[in-house]
C-alpha positions as CSV (number, residue, x, y, z in Angstrom):
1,X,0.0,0.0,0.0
2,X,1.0,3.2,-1.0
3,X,1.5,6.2,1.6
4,X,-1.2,7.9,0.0
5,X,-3.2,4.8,0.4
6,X,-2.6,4.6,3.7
7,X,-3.3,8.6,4.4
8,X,-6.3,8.1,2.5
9,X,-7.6,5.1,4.2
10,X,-6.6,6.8,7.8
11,X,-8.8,10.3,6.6
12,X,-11.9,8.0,5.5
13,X,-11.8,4.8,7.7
14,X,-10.7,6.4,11.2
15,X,-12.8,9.2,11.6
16,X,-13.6,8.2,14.9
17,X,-10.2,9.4,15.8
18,X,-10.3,12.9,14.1
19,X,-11.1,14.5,17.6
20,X,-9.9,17.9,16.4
21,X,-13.0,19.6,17.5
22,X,-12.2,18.2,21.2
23,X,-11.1,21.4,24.1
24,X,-8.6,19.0,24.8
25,X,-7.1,18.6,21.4
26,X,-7.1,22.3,20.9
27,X,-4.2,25.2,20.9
28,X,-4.6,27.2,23.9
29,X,-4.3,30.7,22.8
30,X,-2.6,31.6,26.2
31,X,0.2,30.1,25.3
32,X,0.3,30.3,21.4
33,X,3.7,32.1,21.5
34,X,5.2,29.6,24.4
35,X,8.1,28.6,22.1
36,X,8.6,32.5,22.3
37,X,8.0,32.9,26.1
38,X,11.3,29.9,26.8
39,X,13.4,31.8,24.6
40,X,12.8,35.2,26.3
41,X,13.6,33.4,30.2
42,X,12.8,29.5,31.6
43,X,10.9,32.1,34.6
44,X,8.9,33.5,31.8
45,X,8.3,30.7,30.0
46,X,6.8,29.2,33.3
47,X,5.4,31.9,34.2
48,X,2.9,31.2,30.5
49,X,2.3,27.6,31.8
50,X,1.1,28.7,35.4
51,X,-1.3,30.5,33.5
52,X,-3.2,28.0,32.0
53,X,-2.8,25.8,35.2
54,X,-4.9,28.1,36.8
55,X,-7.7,26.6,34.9
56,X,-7.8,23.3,37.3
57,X,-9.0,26.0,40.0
58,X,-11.4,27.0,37.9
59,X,-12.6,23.6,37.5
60,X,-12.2,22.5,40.9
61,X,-14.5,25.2,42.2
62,X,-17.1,23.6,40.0
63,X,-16.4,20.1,40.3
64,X,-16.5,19.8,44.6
65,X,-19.1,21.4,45.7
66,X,-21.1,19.2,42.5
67,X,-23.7,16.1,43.3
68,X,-21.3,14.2,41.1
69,X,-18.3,14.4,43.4
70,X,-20.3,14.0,46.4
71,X,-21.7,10.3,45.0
72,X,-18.4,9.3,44.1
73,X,-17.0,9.8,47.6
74,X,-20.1,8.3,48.9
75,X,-19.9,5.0,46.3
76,X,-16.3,4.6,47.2
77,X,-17.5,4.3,50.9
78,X,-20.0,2.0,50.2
79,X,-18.2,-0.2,48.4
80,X,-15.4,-0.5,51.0
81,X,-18.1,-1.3,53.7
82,X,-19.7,-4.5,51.1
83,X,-16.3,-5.9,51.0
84,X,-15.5,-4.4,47.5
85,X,-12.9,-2.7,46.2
86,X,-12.4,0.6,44.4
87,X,-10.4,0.1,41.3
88,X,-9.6,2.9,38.9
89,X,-8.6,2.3,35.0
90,X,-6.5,4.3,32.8
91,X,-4.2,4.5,30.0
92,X,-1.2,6.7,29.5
93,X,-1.1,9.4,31.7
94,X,-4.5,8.4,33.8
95,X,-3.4,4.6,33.8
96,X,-0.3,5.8,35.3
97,X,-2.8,8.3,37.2
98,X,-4.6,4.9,38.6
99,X,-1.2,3.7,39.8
100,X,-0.9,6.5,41.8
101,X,-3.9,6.6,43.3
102,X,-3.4,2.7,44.4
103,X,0.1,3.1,46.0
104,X,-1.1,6.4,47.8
105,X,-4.0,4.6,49.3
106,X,-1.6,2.1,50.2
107,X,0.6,3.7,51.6
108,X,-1.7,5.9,53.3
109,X,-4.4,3.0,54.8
110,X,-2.1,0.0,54.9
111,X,-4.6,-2.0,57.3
112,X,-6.7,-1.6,54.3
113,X,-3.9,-1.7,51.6
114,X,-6.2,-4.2,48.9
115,X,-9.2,-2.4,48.9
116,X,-8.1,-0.2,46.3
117,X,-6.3,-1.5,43.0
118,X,-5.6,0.0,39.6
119,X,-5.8,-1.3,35.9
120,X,-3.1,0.0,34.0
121,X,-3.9,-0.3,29.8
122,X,-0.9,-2.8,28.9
123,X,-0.6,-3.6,32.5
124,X,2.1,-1.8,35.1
125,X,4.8,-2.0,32.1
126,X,3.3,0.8,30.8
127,X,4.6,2.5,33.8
128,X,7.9,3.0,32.6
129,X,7.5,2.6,28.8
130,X,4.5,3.0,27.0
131,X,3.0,-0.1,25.1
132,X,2.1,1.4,21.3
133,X,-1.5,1.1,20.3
134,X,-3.2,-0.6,22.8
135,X,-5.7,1.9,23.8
136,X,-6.9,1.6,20.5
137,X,-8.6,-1.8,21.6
138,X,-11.6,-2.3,24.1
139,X,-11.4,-5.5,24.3
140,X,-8.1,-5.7,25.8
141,X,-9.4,-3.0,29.0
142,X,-12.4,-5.8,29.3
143,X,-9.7,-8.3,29.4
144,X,-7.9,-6.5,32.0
145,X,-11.4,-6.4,33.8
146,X,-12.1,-10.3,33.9
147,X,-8.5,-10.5,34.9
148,X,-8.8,-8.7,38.1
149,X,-11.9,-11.1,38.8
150,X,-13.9,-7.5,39.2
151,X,-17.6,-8.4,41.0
152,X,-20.4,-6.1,41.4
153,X,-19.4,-5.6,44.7
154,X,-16.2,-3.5,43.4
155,X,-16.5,0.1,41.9
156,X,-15.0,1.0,38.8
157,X,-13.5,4.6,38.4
158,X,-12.6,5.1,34.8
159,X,-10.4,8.2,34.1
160,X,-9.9,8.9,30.5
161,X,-8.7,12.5,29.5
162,X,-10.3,13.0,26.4
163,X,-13.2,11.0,27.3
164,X,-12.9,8.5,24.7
165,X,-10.2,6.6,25.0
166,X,-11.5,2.8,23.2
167,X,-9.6,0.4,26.4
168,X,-10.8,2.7,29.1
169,X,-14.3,2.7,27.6
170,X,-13.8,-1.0,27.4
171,X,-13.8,-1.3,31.4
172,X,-16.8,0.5,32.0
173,X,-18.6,-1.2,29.3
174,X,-17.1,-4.6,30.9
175,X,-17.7,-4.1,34.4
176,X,-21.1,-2.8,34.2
177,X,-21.8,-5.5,32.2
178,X,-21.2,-7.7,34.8
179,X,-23.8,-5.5,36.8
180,X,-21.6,-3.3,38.1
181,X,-21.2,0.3,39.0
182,X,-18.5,2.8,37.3
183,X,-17.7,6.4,37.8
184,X,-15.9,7.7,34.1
185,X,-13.9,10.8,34.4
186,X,-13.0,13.4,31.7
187,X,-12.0,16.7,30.6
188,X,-14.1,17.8,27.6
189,X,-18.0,18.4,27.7
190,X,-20.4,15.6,28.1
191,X,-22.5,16.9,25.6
192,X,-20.1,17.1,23.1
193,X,-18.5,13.7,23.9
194,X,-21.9,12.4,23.7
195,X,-23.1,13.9,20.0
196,X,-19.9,13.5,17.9
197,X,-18.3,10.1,19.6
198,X,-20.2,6.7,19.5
199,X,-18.1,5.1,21.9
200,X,-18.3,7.9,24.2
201,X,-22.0,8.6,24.0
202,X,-22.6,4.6,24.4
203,X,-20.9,5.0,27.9
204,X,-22.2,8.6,29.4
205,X,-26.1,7.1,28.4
206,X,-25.2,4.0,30.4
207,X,-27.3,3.9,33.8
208,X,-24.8,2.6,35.9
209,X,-22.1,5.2,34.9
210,X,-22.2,8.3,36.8
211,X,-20.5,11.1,34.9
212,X,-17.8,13.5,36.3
213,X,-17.4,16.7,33.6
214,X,-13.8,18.1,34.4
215,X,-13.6,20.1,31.5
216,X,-10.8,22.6,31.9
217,X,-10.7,24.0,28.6
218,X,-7.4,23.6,26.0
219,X,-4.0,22.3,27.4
220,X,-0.7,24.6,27.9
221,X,1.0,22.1,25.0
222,X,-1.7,21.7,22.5
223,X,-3.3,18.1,22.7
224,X,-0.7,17.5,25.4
225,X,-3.2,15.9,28.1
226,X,-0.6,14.9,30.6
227,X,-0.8,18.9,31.3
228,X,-4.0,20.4,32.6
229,X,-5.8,17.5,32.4
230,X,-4.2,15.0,34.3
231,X,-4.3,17.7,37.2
232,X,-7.5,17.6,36.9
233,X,-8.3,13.9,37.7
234,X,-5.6,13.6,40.0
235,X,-6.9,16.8,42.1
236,X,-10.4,15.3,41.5
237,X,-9.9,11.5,42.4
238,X,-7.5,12.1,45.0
239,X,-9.3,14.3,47.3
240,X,-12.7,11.5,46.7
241,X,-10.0,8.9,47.7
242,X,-8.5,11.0,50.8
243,X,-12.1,11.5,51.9
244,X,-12.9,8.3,51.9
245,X,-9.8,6.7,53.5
246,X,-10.9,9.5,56.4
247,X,-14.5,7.8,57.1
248,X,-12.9,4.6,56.9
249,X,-10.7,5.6,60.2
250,X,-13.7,7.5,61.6
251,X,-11.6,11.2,60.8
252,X,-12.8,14.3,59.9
253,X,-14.0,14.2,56.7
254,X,-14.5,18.3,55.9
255,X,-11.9,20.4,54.2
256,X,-11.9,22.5,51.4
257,X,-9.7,21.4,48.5
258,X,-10.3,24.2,46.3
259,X,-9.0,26.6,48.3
260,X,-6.1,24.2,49.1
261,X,-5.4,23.9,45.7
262,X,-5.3,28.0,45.6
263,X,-2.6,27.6,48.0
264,X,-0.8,25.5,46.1
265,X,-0.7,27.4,43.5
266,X,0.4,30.4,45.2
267,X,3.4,28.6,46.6
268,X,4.6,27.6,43.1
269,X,4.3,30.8,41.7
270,X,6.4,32.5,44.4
271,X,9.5,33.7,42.8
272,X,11.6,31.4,44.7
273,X,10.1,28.7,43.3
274,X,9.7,29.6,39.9
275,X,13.7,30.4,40.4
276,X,14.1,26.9,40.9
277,X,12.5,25.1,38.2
278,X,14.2,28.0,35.9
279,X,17.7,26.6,37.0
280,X,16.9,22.8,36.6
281,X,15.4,23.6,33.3
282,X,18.4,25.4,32.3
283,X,20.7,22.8,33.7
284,X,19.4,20.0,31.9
285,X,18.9,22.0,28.4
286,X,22.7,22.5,29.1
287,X,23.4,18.8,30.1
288,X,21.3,17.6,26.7
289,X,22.7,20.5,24.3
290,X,26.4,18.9,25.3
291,X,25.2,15.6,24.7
292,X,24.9,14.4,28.2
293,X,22.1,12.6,30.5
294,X,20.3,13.1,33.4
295,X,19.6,10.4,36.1
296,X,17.5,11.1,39.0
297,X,17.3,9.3,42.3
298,X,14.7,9.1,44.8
299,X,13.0,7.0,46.8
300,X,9.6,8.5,48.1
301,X,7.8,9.8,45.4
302,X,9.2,7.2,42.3
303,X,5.5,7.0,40.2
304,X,5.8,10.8,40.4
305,X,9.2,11.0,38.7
306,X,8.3,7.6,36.8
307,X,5.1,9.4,35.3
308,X,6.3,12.4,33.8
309,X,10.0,11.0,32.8
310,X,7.7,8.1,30.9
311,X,5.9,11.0,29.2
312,X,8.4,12.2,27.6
313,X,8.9,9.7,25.5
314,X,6.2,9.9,22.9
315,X,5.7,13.6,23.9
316,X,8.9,14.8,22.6
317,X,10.0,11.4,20.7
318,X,12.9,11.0,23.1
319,X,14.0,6.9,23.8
320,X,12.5,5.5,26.2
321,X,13.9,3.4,29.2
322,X,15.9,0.8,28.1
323,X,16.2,-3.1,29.2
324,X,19.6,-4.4,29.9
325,X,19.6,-6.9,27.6
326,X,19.0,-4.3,24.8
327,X,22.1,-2.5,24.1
328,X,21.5,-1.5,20.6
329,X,18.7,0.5,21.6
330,X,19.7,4.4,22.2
331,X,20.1,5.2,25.7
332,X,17.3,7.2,27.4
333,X,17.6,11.1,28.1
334,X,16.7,10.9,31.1
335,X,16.0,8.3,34.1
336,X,14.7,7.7,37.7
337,X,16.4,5.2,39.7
338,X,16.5,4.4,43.6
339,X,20.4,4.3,44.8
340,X,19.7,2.2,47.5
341,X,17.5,-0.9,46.2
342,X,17.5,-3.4,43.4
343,X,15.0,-2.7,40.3
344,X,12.6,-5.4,41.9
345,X,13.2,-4.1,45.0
346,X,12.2,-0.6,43.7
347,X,9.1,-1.0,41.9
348,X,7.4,-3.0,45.0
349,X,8.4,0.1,47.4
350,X,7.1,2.5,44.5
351,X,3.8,0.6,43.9
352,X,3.5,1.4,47.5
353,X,4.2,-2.6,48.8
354,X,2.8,-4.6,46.2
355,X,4.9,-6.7,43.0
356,X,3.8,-5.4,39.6
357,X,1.0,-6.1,37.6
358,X,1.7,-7.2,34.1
359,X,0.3,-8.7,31.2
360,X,1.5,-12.3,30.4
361,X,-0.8,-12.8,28.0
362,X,0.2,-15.0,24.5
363,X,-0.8,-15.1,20.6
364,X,-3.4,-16.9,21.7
365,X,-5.3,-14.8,23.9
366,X,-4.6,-11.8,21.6
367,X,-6.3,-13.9,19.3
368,X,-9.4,-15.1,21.5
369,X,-9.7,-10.9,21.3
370,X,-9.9,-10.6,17.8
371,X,-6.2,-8.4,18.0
372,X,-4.2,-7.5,14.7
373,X,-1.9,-10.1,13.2
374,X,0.6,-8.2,14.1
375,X,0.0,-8.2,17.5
376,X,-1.0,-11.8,17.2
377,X,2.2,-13.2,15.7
378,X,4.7,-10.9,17.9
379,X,2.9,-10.5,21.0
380,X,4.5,-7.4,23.2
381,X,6.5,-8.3,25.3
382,X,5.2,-6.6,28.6
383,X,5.4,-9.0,31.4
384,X,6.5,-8.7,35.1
385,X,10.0,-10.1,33.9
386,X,10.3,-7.7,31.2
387,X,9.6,-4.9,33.5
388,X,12.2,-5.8,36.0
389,X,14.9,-5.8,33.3
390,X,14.8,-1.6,33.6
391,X,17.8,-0.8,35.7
392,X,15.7,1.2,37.8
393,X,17.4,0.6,41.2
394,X,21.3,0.8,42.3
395,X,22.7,-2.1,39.7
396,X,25.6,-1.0,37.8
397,X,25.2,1.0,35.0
398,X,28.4,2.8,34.0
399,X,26.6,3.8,30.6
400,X,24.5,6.9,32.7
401,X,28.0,8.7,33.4
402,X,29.5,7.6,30.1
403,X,29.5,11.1,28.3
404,X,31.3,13.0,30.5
405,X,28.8,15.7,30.1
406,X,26.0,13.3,32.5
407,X,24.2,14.8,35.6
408,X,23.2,13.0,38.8
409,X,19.6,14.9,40.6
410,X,19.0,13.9,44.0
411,X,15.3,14.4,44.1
412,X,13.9,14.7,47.3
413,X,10.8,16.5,49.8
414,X,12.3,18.3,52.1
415,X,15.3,17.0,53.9
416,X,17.0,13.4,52.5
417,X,17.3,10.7,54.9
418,X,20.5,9.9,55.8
419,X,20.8,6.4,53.7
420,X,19.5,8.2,50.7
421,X,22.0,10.7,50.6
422,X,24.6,8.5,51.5
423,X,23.4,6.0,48.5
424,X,23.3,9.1,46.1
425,X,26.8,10.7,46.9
426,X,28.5,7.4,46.1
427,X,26.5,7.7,42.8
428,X,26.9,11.0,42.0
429,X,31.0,10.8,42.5
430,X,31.2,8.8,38.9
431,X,29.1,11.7,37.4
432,X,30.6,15.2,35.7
433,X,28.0,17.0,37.3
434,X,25.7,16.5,40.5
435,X,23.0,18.7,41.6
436,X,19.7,18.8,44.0
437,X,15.8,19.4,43.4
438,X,13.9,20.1,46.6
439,X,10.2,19.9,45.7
440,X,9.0,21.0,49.1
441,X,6.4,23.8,49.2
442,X,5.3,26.0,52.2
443,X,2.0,26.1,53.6
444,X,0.4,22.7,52.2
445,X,-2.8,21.6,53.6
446,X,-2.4,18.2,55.5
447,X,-4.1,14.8,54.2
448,X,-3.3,11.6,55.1
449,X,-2.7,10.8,51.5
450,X,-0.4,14.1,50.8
451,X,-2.2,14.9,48.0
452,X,-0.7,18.4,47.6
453,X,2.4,17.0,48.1
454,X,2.2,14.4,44.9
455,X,0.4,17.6,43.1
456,X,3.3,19.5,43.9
457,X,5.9,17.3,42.5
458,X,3.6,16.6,39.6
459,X,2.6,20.2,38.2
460,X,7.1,21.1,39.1
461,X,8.0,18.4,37.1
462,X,5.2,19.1,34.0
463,X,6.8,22.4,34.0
464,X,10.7,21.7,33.9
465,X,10.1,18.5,31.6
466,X,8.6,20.8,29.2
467,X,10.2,24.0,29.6
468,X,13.7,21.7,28.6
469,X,12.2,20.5,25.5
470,X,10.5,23.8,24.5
471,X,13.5,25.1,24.9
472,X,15.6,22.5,22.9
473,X,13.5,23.4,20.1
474,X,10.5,20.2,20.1
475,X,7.9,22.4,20.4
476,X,6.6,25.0,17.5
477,X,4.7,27.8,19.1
478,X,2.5,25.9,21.7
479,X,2.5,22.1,19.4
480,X,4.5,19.2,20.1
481,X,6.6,18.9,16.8
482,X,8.1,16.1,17.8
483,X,5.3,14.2,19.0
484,X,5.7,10.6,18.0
485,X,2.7,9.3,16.1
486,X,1.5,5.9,17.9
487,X,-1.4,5.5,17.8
488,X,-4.7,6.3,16.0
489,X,-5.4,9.2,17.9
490,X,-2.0,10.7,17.8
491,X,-1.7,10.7,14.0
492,X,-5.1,13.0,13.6
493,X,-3.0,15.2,16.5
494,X,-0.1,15.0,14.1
495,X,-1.9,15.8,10.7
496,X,-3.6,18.7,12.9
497,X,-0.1,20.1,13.8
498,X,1.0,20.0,10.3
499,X,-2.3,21.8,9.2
500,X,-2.3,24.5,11.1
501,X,1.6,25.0,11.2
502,X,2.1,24.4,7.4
503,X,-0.8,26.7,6.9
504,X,-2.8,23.3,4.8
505,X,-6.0,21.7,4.5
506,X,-6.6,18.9,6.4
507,X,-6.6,16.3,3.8
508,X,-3.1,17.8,2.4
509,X,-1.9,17.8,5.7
510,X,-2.2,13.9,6.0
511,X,-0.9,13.4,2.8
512,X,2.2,15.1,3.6
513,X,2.8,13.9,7.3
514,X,2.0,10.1,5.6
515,X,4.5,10.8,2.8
516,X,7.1,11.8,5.7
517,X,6.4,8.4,7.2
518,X,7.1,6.7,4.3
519,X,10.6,8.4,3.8
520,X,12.0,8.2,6.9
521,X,10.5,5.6,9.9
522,X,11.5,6.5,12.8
523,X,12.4,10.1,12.4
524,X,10.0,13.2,13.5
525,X,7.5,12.9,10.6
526,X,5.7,16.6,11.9
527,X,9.2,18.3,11.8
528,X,10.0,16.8,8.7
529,X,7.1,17.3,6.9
530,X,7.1,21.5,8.4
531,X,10.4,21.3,7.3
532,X,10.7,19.3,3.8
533,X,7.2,22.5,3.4
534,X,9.9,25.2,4.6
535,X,7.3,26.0,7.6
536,X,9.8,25.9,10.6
């Protein structure tokens, strides 16, 4: 097949994945000129992205004092006192989202530590590396239903950014099949979800779905969901779950989150702070320019670091983590590791005291699902033993100080303990460079699961991740232009980019970007195509 074969099949055939005229998919004209903003400072360049986060305030003064968010906090309650758990689903950013939640609940209620579980799309080895495609396919989040032997005694909380994401969809659509109760969680309006998207529309008229609207409007990085959106839910969900880990310990169960979101945000927009994600974002566009890495250690707070340094894979089509027993593939930008425990060792402390939950699922269940051939006859290779191959905890791994140019972060809240520093400095002596990220804010409301706290790192992190690669030159204006194109959804983002960029129709557009494809796999097909068009 010919690219424009294939550009003409993907315009006529997958319209249910032109979701242009979604908020969420949209250019946010508050930031149109980001690229711009970077180049001026890394403080004014954050400064633009604060902007725009301002709108999950907006939305959380909505959202809490709604019936919606007072019947998930009550379902949630009801479910732990049936013997049920609450188990959220997401994919990408919200499945890593739902991994969260689960370890912070775990963490937080350990007498209760089971009651809440998550259902990663592609299972927890999309934690660290995402697994191409697979949100494309219900069947396989109904799969991962039936495989967590889900019973109507459990409650489903489906978060799914765009609000139609096909393996999210899939658990509602499973679980309440099996007579079960689901909350679905989103970021565009209902009623638009509900007249342009079949899928979508199937689930919001479903009677055992109860809908949370968490529309926020577009995202700082245009289509870039991991932003605004992913504050949202995790702002959202987290205060339901702190609320009802409260009742379950008989606590106070009042507090304002709005207003301690407010604070929050104040706190990270004090010049101080701003100061300090300016000189890490600087830092690491110098480490990167000279052809360095950047490795961060932690301990507390891993998903955090794991979830945004995962991100930035497809965001900005840099390589992902890589296994030890693939050397030939290009080592990652950047990493997070633990300098005092093995990779095993790490992921059951970050998942908050539980072994990871992966796929081991062959040709032949791929098949029972009616998956692609391709899929069928090279099944991923996603299990739990895959996963622990990521050198993710203290193992030796001589090739993250290898440049000479290579930077060692110790990340911590607050003060270090003792063993962690210790652990670090003996890294950080085989590195060129070492240096220190304190993501500790004054005057956070406390919870028992520190929500603020995770919010904190999160919404830092979202801001130095992409203030370095704005400022490396993989964003155009407020579009990802490096954006890898995955899946389904991401190629309609892609011909979009190259639209309104190269100033095209849309139907030229995909010609182009497909053409680009065709001539060179593997390399930035938007910035090739803008370029190959003379439009950068």
């Amino acid at each position: 097949m010919s690219y424009l074969d294939e550009a003409h099949e993907f315009e006529s055939r997958d319209t249910a994945f032109h979701l242009g005229f979604l908020p969420t998919e949209q250019s946010n004209p508050e930031t149109a000129h980001l690229d711009e903003a970077f180049r001026t400072s890394a403080a004014t360049g954050i400064r633009n992205l604060q902007r725009v986060d301002r709108s999950v305030l907006t939305m959380a003064e909505r959202v809490f004092p709604s019936p919606g968010f007072a019947a998930l906090v009550r379902a949630m309650g009801e479910a732990f006192r049936r013997g049920g758990r609450v188990v959220f689903s997401g994919c990408g950013a919200t499945g890593r989202l739902s991994i969260l939640l689960e370890a912070i609940w775990r963490e937080g209620c350990p007498e209760f530590a089971d009651r809440v579980q998550s259902i990663m799309t592609g299972g927890d080895f999309a934690l660290v590396k995402s697994v191409e495609s697979f949100e494309d396919y219900a069947v396989f989040g109904a799969r991962q239903v039936r495989d967590m032997k889900m019973t109507p005694d459990d409650l489903l909380v489906a978060i799914t950014e765009g609000g139609e994401t096909s393996s999210v969809l899939g658990t509602v659509k499973e679980f309440t099949g099996l007579g079960g109760r689901a909350f679905l969680l989103f970021n565009n309006p209902a009623a638009l979800l509900r007249e342009r998207l079949a899928r979508s529309r199937e689930a919001i008229d479903n009677p055992a779905v109860t809908v949370l609207d968490l529309s926020c409007g577009p995202m700082a990085i245009a289509g870039s969901t991991r932003m605004q959106a992913a504050s949202c839910e995790q702002l959202i969900a987290s205060a339901a779950l702190e609320l009802a880990a409260r009742e379950r310990y008989g606590e106070r169960t009042e507090m304002d989150f709005a207003a301690g979101f407010a604070r929050l945000l104040a706190a990270l927009e004090r010049g101080e702070t701003v100061a300090r994600m300016a000189d890490e974002i600087i830092r690491e566009e110098r480490t990167y320019a000279d052809g360095g890495r950047v490795t961060y250690y932690a301990d507390a707070y891993m998903l955090d670091l794991f979830t945004d340094t995962t991100e930035r894979s497809p965001t900005f089509m840099l390589p992902p983590f890589r296994k030890t027993d693939d050397p030939a593939a290009p080592e990652p930008w950047a990493l997070v590791r633990n300098p005092e425990r093995s990779a095993a060792e790490t992921f059951f402390r970050a998942l908050g005291g539980r072994g990871p939950r992966c796929l081991e699922w062959t040709g032949a269940d791929y098949a029972a699902m009616g998956a692609p051939d391709r899929i069928r006859t090279a099944p991923p290779r996603i299990s739990e033993a895959e996963l622990l191959k990521f050198p993710v905890g203290n193992e030796e791994l001589p090739s993250r100080w290898a440049t000479g140019h290579d930077t060692a972060v110790l990340f911590r809240m607050g003060e270090a303990e003792e063993t962690l520093r210790a652990a670090f400095d003996r890294e950080a002596a085989k590195f060129a460079a070492r240096a220190e990220f304190d993501a500790a804010l004054p005057d956070l409301p406390e919870t028992r699961l520190r929500v603020f706290e995770h919010l904190a790192v999160k919404l830092q992190w979202n801001n130095i991740s992409t203030g370095t690669m704005v400022r490396l030159g993989r964003v155009s204006g407020n579009w990802m232009s490096f954006v890898a194109i995955s899946n389904k959804k991401l190629i309609d983002r892609a011909v979009r980019l190259v639209a309104e960029l190269g100033k095209l129709d849309y139907h030229t557009a995909c010609e182009e970007l497909f053409r680009s494809v065709a001539e060179a796999p593997g390399e930035p097909a938007v910035r090739r195509t803008l370029a190959r068009l003379g439009r950068l």
